[in-house]
C-alpha positions as a Markdown table, in Angstrom:
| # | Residue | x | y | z |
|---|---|---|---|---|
| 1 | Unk | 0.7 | 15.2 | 14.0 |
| 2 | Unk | -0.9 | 18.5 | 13.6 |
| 3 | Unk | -3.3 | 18.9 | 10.8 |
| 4 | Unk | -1.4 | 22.0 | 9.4 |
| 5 | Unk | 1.7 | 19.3 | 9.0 |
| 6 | Unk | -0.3 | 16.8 | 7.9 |
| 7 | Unk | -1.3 | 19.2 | 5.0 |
| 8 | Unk | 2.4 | 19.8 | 4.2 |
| 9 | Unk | 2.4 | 16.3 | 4.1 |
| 10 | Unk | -0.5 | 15.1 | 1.8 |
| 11 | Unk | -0.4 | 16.0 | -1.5 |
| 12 | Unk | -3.8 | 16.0 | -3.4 |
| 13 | Unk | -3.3 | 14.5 | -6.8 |
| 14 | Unk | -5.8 | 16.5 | -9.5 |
| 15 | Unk | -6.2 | 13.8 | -12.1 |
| 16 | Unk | -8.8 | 10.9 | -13.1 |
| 17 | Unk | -6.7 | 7.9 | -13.2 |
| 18 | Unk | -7.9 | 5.5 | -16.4 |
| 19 | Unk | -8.8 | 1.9 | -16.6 |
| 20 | Unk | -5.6 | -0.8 | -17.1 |
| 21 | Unk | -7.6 | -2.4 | -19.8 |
| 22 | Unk | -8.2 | -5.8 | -20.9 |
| 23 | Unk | -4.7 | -6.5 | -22.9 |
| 24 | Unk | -1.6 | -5.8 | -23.3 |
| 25 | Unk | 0.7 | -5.4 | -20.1 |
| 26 | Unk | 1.5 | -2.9 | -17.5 |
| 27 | Unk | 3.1 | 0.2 | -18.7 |
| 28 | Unk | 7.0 | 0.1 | -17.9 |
| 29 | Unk | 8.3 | 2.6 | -15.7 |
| 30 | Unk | 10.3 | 5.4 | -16.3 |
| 31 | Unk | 14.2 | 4.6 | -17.3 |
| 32 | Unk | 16.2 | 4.3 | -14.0 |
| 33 | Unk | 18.9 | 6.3 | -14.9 |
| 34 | Unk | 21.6 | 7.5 | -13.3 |
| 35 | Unk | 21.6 | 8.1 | -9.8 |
| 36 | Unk | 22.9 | 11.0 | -7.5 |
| 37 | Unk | 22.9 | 12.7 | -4.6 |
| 38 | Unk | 21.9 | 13.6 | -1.9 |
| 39 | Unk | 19.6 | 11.7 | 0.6 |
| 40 | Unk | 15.9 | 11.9 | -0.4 |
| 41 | Unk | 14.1 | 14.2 | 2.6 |
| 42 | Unk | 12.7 | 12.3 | 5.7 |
| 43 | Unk | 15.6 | 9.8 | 6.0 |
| 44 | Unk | 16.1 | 8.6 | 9.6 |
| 45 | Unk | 16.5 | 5.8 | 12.0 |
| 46 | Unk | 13.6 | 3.1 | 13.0 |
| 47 | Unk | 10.3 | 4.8 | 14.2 |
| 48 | Unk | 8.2 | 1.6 | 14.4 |
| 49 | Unk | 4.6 | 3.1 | 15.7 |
| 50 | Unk | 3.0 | 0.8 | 13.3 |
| 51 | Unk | 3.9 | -2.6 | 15.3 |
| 52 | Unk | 4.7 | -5.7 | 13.4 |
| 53 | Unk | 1.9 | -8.3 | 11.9 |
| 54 | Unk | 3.5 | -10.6 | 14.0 |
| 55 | Unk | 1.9 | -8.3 | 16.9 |
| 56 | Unk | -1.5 | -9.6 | 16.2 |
| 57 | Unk | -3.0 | -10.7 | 19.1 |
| 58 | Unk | -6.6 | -8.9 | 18.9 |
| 59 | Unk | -9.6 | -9.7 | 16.7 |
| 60 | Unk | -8.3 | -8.6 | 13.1 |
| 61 | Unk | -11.5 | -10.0 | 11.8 |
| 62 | Unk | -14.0 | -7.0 | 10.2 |
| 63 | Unk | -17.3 | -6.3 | 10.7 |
| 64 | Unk | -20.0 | -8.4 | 8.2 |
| 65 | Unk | -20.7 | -7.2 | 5.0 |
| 66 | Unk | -24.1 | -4.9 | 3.9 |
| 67 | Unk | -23.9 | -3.4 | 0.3 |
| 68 | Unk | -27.4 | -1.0 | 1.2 |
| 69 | Unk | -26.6 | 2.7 | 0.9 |
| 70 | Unk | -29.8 | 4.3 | 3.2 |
| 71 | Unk | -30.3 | 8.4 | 3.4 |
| 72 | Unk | -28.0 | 9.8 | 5.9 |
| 73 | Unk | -25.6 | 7.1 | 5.4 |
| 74 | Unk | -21.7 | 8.0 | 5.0 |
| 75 | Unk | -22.0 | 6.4 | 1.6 |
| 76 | Unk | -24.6 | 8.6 | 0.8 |
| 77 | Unk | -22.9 | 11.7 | 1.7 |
| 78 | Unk | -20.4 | 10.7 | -0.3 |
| 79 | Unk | -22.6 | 10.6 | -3.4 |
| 80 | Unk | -24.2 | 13.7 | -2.5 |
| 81 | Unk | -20.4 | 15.3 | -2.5 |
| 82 | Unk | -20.2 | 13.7 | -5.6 |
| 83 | Unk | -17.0 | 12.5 | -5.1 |
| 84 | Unk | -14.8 | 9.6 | -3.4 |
| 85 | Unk | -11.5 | 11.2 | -1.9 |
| 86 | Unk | -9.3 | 8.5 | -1.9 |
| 87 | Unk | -5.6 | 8.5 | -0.2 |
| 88 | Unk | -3.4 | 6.7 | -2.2 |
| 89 | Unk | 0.6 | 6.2 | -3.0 |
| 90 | Unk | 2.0 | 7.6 | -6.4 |
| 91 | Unk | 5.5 | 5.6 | -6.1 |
| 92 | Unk | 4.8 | 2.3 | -5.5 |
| 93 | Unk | 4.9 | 0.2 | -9.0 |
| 94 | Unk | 2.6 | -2.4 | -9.6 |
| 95 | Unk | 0.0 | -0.9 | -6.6 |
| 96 | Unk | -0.1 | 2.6 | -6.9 |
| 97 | Unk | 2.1 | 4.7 | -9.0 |
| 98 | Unk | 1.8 | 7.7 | -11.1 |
| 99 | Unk | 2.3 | 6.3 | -15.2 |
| 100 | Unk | 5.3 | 8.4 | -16.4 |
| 101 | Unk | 3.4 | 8.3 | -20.2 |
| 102 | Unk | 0.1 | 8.6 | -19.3 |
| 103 | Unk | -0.1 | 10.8 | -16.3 |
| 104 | Unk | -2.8 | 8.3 | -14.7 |
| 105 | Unk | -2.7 | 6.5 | -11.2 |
| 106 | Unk | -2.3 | 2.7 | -11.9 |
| 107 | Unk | -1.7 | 0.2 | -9.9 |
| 108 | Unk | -3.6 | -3.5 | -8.2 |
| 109 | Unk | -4.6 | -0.7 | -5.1 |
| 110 | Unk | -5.9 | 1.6 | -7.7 |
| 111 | Unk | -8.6 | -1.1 | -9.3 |
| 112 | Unk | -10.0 | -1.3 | -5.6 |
| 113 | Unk | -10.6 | 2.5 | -5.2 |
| 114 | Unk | -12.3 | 2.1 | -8.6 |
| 115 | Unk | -14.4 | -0.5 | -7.4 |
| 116 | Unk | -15.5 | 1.3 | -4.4 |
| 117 | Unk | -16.8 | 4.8 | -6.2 |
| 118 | Unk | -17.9 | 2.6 | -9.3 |
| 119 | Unk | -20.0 | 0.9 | -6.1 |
| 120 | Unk | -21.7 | 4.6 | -5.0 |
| 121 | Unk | -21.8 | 6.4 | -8.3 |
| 122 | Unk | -22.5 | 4.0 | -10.4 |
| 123 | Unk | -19.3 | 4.1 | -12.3 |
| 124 | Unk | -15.8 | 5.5 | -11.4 |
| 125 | Unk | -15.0 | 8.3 | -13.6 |
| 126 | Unk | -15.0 | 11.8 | -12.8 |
| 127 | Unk | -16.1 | 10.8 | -8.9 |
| 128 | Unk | -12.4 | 10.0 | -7.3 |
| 129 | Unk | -10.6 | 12.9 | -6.1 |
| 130 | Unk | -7.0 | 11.3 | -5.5 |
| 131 | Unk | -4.6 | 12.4 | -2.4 |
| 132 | Unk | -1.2 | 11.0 | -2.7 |
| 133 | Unk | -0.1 | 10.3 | 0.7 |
| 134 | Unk | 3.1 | 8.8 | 2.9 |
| 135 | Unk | 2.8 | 5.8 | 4.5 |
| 136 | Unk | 3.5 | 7.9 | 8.1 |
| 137 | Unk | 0.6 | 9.9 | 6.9 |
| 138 | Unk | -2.3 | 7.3 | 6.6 |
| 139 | Unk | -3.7 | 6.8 | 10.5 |
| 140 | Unk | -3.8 | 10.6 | 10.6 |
| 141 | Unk | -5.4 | 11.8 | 7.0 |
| 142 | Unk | -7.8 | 9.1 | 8.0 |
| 143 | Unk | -7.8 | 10.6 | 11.8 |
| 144 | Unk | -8.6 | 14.2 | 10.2 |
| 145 | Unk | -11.2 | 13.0 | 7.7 |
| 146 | Unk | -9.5 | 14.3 | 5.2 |
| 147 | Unk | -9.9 | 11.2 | 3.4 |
| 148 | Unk | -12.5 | 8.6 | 2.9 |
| 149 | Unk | -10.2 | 5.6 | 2.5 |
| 150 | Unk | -7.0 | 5.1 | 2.5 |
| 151 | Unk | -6.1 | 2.0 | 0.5 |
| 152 | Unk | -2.2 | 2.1 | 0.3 |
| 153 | Unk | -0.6 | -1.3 | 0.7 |
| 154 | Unk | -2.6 | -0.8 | 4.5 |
| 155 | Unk | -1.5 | -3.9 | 6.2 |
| 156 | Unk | -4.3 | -4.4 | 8.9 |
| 157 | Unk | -2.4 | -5.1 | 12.5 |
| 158 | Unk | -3.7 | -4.6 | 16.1 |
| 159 | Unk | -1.9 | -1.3 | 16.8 |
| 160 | Unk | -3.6 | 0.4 | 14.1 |
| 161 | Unk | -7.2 | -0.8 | 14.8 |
| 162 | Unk | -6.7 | 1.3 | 17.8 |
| 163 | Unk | -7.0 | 4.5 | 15.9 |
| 164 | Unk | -8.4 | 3.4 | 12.2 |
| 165 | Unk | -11.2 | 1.0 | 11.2 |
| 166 | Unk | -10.4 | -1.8 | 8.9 |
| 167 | Unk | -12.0 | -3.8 | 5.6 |
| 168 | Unk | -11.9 | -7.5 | 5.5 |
| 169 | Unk | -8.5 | -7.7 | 3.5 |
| 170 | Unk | -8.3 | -8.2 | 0.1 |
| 171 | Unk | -4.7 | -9.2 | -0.8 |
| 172 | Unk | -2.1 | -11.0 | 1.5 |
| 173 | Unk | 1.4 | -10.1 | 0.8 |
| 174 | Unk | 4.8 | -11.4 | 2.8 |
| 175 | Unk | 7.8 | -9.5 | 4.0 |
| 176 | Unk | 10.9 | -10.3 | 1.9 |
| 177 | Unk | 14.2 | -8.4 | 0.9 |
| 178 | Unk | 15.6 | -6.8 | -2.2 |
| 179 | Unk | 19.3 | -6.6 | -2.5 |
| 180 | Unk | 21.9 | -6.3 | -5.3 |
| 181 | Unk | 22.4 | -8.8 | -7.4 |
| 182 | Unk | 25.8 | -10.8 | -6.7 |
| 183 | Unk | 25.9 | -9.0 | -2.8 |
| 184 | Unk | 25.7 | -12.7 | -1.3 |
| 185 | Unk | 22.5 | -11.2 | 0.3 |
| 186 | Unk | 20.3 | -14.3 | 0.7 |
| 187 | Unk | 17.7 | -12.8 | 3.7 |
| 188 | Unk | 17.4 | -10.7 | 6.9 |
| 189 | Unk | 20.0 | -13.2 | 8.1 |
| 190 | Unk | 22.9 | -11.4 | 6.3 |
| 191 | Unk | 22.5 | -8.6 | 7.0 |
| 192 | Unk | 23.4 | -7.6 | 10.7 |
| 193 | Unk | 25.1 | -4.5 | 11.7 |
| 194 | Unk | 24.0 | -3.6 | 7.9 |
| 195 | Unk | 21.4 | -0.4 | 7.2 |
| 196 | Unk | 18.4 | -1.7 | 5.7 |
| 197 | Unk | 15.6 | 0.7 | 4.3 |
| 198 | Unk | 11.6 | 0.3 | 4.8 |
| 199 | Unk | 9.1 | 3.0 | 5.2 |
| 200 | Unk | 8.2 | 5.0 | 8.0 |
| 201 | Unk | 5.6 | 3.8 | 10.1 |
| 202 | Unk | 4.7 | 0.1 | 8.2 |
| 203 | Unk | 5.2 | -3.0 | 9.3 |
| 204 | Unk | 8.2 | -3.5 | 7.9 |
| 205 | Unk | 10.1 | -1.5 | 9.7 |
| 206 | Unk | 9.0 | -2.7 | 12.8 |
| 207 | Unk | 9.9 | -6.5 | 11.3 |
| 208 | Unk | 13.6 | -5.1 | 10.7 |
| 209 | Unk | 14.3 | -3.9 | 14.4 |
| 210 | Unk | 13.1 | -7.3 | 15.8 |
| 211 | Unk | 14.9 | -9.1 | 13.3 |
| 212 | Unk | 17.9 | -11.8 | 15.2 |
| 213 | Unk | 20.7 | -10.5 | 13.3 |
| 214 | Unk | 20.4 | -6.6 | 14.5 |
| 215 | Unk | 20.0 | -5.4 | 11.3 |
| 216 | Unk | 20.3 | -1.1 | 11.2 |
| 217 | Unk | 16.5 | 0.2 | 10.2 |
| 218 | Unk | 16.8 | 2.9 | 8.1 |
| 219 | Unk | 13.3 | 4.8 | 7.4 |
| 220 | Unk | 11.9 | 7.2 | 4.9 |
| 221 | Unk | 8.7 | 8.8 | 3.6 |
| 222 | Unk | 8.0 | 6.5 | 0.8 |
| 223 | Unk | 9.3 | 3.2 | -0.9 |
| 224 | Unk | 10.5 | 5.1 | -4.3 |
| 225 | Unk | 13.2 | 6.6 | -1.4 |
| 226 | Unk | 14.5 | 3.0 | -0.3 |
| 227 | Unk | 14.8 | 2.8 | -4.2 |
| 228 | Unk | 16.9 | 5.5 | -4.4 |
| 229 | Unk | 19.0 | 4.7 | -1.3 |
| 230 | Unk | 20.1 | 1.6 | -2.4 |
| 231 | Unk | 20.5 | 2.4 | -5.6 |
| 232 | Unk | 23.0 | 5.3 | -4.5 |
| 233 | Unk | 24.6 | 2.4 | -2.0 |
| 234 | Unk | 23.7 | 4.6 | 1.1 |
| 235 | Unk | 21.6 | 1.4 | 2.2 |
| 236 | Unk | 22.6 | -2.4 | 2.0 |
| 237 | Unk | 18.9 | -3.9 | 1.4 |
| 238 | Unk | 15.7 | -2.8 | 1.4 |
| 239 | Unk | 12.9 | -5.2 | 2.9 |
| 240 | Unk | 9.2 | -5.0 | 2.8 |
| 241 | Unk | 6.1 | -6.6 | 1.2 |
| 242 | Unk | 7.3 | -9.1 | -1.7 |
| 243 | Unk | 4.9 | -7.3 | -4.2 |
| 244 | Unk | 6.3 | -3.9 | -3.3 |
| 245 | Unk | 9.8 | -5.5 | -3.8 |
| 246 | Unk | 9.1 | -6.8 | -7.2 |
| 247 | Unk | 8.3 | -3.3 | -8.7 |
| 248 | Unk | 11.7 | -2.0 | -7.4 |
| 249 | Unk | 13.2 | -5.2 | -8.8 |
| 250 | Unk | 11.1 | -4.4 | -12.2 |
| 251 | Unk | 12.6 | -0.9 | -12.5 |
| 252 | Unk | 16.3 | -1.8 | -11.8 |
| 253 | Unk | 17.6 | -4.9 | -13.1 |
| 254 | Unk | 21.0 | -4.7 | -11.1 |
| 255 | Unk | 18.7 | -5.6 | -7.8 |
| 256 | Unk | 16.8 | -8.8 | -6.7 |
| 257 | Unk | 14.0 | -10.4 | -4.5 |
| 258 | Unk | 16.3 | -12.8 | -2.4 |
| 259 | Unk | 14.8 | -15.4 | 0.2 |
| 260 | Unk | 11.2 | -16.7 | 0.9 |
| 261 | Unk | 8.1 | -14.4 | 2.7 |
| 262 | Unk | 9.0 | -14.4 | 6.5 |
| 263 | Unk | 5.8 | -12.3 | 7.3 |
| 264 | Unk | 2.1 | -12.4 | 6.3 |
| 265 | Unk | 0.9 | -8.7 | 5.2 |
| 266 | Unk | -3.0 | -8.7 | 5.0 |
| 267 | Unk | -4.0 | -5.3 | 3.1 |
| 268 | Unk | -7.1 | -4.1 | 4.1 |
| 269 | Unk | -9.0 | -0.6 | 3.4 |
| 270 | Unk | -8.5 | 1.7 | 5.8 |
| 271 | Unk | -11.5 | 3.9 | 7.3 |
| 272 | Unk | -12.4 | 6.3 | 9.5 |
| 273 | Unk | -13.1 | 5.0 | 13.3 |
| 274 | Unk | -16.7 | 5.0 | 14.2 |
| 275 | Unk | -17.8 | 4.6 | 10.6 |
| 276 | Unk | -19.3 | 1.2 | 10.7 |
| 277 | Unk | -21.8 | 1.6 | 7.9 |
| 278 | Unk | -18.2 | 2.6 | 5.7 |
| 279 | Unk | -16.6 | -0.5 | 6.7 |
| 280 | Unk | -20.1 | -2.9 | 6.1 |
| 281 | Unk | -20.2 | -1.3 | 2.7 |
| 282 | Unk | -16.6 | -1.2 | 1.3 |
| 283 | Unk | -16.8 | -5.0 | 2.5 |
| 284 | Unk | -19.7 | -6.1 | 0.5 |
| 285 | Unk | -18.1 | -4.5 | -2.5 |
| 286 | Unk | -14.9 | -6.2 | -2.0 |
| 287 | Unk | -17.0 | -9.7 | -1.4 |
| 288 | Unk | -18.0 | -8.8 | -5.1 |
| 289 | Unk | -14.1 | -8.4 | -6.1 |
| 290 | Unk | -12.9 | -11.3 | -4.7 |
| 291 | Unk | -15.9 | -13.5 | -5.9 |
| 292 | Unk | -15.9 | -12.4 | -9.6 |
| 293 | Unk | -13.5 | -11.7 | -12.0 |
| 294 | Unk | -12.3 | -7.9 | -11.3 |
| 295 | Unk | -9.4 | -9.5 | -8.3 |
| 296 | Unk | -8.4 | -12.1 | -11.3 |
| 297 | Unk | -8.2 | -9.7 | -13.8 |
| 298 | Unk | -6.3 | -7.4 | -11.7 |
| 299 | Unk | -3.6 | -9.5 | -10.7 |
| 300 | Unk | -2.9 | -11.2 | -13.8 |
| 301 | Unk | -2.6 | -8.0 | -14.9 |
| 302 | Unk | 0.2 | -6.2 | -12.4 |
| 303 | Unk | 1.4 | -9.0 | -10.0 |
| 304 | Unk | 1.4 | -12.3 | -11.9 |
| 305 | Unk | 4.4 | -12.2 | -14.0 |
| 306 | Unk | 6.3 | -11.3 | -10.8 |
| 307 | Unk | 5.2 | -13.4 | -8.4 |
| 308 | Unk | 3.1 | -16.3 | -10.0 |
| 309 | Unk | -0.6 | -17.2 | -9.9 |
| 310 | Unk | -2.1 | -16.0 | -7.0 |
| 311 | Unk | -5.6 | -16.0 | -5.4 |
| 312 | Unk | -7.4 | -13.7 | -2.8 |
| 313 | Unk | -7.5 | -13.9 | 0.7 |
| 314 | Unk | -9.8 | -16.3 | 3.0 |
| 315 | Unk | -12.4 | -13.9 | 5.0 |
| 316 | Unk | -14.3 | -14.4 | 7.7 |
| 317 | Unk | -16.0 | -11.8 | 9.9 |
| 318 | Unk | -17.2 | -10.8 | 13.6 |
């Protein structure tokens, strides 16, 4: 993709998103509402570029962790900008979504892009310069440099360690499906010959095409689209990452999560290729996330009540 589409592309988000705090609960979306036509923009059949996590046949593993930030370093050039520009989603409840009331990014993704500046600067605010961007948009913002980091629900898979450098991951979802309630939908298995809506370029399209029952992939630009879509009963299901499903299920009560994980989605930070010092560093910050209390704190706070008690991913490195 040529950078002058990327731009039209990636929207740059000029706002400081605050801290969840430490009570209460996540802010409820905006009312649901309802729904009309016509078809969001960028609706279209399966482009699956991104290859399936079931693909993984490399060395996923990332490189060891070293939290030092020497002169000349792309951490410290960072810090000199004085500011982390972070690619992000703004649609995507419960991991990164824009807070109708507020006006802030929230969101479990949100808390690690904190992490990271609060890691170079010394604390968070005023040094994150947010870009919204698509899920077909992150291997080439990241390509461009026209982000530092993409951290966007980034499931880490062979095919995209050819053009992006990965984190250790630092949350493992699983590929599920949200249908209507009362539909008899009950997984991927009912649903052949039927359209089915993920994003372009993730995983989960590519896990829809290979499905057994030939189910019809449907893609879009960005989740809040296959929330609309099925909602307007242009698609019959929608199936990705069980965490991404459970904040459409959270804003409309007519759908559900139906059947177990069939995938396992390991979110990673994505990075620029040849930035190895980047990847060292963003690991040994989240070694400090998963070992203290911020992953805890985070999930009780935006996943648990959906999906349970959790706990973060085993790492080991190269």
């Amino acid at each position: 993709m040529a950078r002058g589409k990327l731009a039209a592309l990636v929207a740059a988000v000029a706002l400081l998103a605050a801290g969840c705090g430490s009570a209460g609960t996540p802010a409820d979306p905006a009312p649901v509402g309802d729904v009309q036509a016509p078809v969001p923009a960028g609706v279209g059949g399966g482009d699956t570029g991104a290859g399936s996590s079931a693909d993984n046949n490399c060395d996923t593993r990332s490189l060891s962790p070293n939290g030092s930030m020497p002169s000349g370093s792309t951490m410290d050039k960072i810090r000199d900008r004085g500011r982390l520009i972070a690619g992000v989603d703004q649609t995507n409840y419960l991991f990164g979504f824009l807070n109708p009331s507020s006006g802030n990014l929230e969101g479990f993704d949100i808390e690690i892009v904190k992490q990271i500046a609060a890691s170079i600067f010394g604390d968070w605010e005023g040094h994150i310069q947010w870009v919204a961007i698509p899920s077909s948009a992150r291997e080439q913002a990241l390509k461009d440099h026209q982000v530092d980091i993409v951290v966007r629900t980034y499931s880490i898979t062979c095919s995209r360690m050819k053009d992006v450098a990965f984190s250790a991951p630092y949350y493992q979802a699983g590929q599920a499906v949200l249908a209507a309630k009362n539909s008899g939908v009950r997984g991927m298995q009912d649903l052949g010959g039927k359209r089915v809506c993920a994003a372009t370029n993730s995983t989960s399209l590519a896990s829809i095409a290979q499905a057994p029952s030939h189910p019809i992939p449907v893609s879009v630009n960005n989740w809040s689209d296959c929330l609309l879509l099925i909602q307007q009963g242009q698609v019959d299901a929608v199936s990705t990452d069980d965490v991404i499903l459970a904040g459409m299920a959270r804003q409309d009560p007519n759908l559900e999560v139906v059947g177990e994980p069939f995938t396992k989605e390991f979110y990673g930070v994505g990075i620029p290729l040849g930035q190895d010092d980047m990847v060292r560093f963003v690991n040994a910050v989240l070694e400090n996330v998963r070992n203290g209390s911020a992953w805890q704190n985070a999930y009780k706070y935006w996943i648990e009540r959906d999906l349970g008690p959790g706990s973060p991913p085993t790492v080991s490195y190269r």
